[in-house]
C-alpha positions, -999 to 999 in steps of 0.1 A, spaced: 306 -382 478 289 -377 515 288 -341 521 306 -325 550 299 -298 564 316 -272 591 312 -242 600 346 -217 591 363 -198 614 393 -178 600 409 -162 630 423 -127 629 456 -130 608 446 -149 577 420 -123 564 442 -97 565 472 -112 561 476 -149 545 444 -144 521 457 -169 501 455 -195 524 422 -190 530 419 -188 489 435 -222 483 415 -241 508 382 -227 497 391 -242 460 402 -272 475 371 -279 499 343 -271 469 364 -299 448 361 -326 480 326 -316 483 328 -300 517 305 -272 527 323 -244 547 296 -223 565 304 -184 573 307 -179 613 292 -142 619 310 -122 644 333 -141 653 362 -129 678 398 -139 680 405 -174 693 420 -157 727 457 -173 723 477 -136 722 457 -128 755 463 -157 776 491 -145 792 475 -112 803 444 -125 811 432 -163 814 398 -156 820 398 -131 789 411 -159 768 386 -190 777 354 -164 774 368 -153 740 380 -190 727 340 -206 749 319 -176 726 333 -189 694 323 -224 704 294 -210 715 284 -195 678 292 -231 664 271 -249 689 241 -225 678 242 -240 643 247 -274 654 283 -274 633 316 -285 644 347 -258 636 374 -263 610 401 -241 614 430 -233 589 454 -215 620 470 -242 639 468 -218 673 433 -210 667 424 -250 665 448 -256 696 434 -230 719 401 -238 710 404 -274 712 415 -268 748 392 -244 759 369 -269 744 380 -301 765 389 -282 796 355 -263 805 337 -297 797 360 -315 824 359 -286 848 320 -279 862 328 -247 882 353 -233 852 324 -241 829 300 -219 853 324 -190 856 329 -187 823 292 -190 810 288 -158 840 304 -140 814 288 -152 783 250 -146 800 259 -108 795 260 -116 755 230 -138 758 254 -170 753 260 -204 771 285 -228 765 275 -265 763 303 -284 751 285 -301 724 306 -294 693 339 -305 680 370 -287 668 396 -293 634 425 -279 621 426 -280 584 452 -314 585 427 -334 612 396 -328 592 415 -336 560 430 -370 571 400 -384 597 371 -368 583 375 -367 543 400 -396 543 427 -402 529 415 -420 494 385 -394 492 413 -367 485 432 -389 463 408 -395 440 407 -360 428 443 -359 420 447 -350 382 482 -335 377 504 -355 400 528 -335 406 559 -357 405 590 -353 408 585 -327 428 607 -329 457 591 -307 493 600 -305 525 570 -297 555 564 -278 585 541 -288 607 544 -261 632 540 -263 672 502 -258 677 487 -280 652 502 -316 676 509 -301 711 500 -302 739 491 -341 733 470 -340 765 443 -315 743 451 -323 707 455 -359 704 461 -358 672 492 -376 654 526 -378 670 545 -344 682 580 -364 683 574 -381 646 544 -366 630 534 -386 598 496 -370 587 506 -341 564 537 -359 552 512 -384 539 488 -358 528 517 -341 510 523 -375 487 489 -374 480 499 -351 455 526 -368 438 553 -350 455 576 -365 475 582 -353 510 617 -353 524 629 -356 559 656 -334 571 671 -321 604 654 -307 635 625 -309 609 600 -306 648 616 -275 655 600 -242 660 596 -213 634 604 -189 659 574 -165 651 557 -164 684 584 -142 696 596 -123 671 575 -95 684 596 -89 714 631 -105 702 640 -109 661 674 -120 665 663 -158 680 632 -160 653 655 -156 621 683 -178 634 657 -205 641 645 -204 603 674 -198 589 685 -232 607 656 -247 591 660 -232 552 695 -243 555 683 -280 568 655 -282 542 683 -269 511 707 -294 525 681 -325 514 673 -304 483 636 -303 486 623 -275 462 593 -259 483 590 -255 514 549 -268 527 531 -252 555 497 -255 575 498 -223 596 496 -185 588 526 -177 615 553 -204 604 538 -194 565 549 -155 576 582 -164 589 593 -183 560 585 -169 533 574 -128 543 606 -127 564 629 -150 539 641 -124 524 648 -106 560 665 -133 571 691 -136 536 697 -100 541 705 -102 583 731 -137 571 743 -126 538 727 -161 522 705 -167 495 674 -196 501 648 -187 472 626 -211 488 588 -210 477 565 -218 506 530 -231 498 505 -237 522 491 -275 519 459 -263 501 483 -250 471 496 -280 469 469 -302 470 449 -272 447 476 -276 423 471 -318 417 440 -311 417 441 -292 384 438 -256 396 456 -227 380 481 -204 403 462 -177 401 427 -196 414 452 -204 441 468 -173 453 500 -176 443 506 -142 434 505 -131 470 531 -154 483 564 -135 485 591 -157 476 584 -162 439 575 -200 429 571 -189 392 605 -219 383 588 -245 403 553 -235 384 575 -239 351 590 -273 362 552 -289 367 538 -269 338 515 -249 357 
C-alpha cells in the first residue's frame, strides 16, 4: 500500500480526556499503513476563544498551520472543531491578503509566517478521500455482523459548507458508509442531524441533556446496539454524561458509544483492550460478548 503520511494534531481535550480515541486510531492508522507524525508545541485550535477574541483565535488556529507548513505535511485531525476551525482559518487568510498580513504581524514575534500551503482533515475526510474506501476494506477480518449501530456525526465535522465542503450537512452519507465497512449495519433514525448539546452545557445543562436524551431515545427506538461517534465532545456527552442524563429523567439507555476507530479497530482484528475500551464509561462488555471479542 502507498504510504500516507500527516502530521497529528490532537487538540487539547483528547489527551486528557478521550485517550482512547486517540488510542484506537493510532491502531487503526499503523494497520492502513499511514504515518502519523508528532506536531511539537502545538496550541489549541482557537475555537473556545473566538468569541472573546477573533484575532486571538485565527493567530492560534494560523501557528498550528504554520508548524505543519514547516514540515511540508498536511494536518489530520481526530476533533471535528479542531479540523473546522482550522480548515477556516485555513481558507479564509488565503482569500483575505490584508487578514493574512495582520495576522502573520503576530506570528513574526514567534519567528512564524503563514503561507497557506498545507491542507487540513478530520479523521472521516482523510479516511474516505485519501485512504479510500476499498483500501480500508481490505483489512477487514472479523466483520462484525449483525451488529446493528446507529451514528453521530456531530456539527463541526460538515458545517459551515462554505469552509468544509465535505459531504452533505442535511443527508450526510461518508461515515455511514465507513461504518458498513465493518460489517455492521448502520440505522437511520430521527433528528439523527441534530446537535449533542455539548457546546453549551458549560453555561446551561438542562438544554444539553434534553437534546441527548432526545437522541438515545431516537437511536433505542430503531434498536441499534451502539451508539458511533467521530468527535471527543458529542463522545463526552453520550456516554460520560449517559449516566447523568438517566439519573436527571429517571430512564435507563445502557448505550455503549464507540468512536469510529473502535469500530473499524475491532473488524480489523484488534482486542478491546489494544483499543481502549476500558476507558469508555458506558460498559460495552454484552456487545463485546455478542461479536466474540
Amino acid at each position: 500500500m502507498a504510504e500516507l503520511k500527516y502530521m497529528l494534531f490532537l487538540g487539547c481535550v483528547i489527551p486528557y480526556r478521550i485517550s482512547s480515541y486517540e488510542i484506537s486510531a493510532r491502531k487503526v492508522a499503523e494497520k492502513l499503513g499511514i504515518e502519523l507524525v508528532e506536531m511539537p508545541e502545538f496550541n489549541c485550535c482557537g475555537l473556545p476563544l473566538d468569541p472573546v477574541s477573533h484575532d486571538m483565535m485565527l493567530t492560534l488556529a494560523a501557528r498550528n498551520l504554520c508548524l505543519a507548513e514547516q514540515q511540508k505535511l498536511n494536518i489530520m485531525t481526530l476533533c471535528t472543531g479542531c479540523a473546522g476551525t482550522m480548515r477556516k482559518v485555513n481558507m479564509t487568510l488565503k482569500e483575505d491578503k490584508k487578514l493574512k498580513e495582520k495576522v502573520n504581524g503576530y506570528l513574526k514575534e514567534t519567528g512564524l509566517e503563514f503561507k497557506g500551503t498545507i491542507k487540513v482533515r478530520h479523521l472521516i475526510q482523510m479516511l474516505a478521500e485519501d485512504v479510500g474506501l476499498e483500501r480500508i476494506k481490505a483489512t477487514v477480518q472479523k466483520p462484525l455482523n449483525p451488529l446493528k449501530v446507529a451514528e453521530h456525526n456531530g456539527c463541526h465535522v460538515l458545517r459551515p459548507t462554505k469552509y468544509i465542503g465535505f459531504d452533505d450537512p442535511e443527508n450526510p452519507t461518508i461515515l455511514k458508509n465507513l461504518i458498513e465497512l465493518t460489517g455492521a449495519k448502520c440505522l437511520d433514525y430521527m433528528d439523527e442531524t441534530e446537535c449533542c448539546g455539548a457546546p453549551i452545557i458549560g453555561v446551561n445543562d438542562v438544554i444539553p441533556l434534553q437534546l441527548a436524551r432526545e437522541k438515545l431515545n431516537h437511536i433505542m427506538a430503531v434498536g441499534a446496539q451502539a451508539l458511533v461517534t467521530v468527535c471527543p465532545f458529542c463522545h463526552m456527552m453520550y456516554d460520560l454524561h449517559q449516566s447523568r442524563i438517566e439519573r436527571a429523567f429517571n430512564e435507563k439507555f445502557g448505550i455503549p458509544v464507540l468512536h469510529y476507530t473502535q469500530l473499524l479497530g475491532l473488524a480489523m482484528g484488534f482486542s478491546p483492550d489494544e483499543l481502549g475500551f476500558k476507558e469508555l464509561r458506558v460498559n460495552a462488555t454484552k456487545l463485546l460478548d455478542q461479536l466474540g471479542s
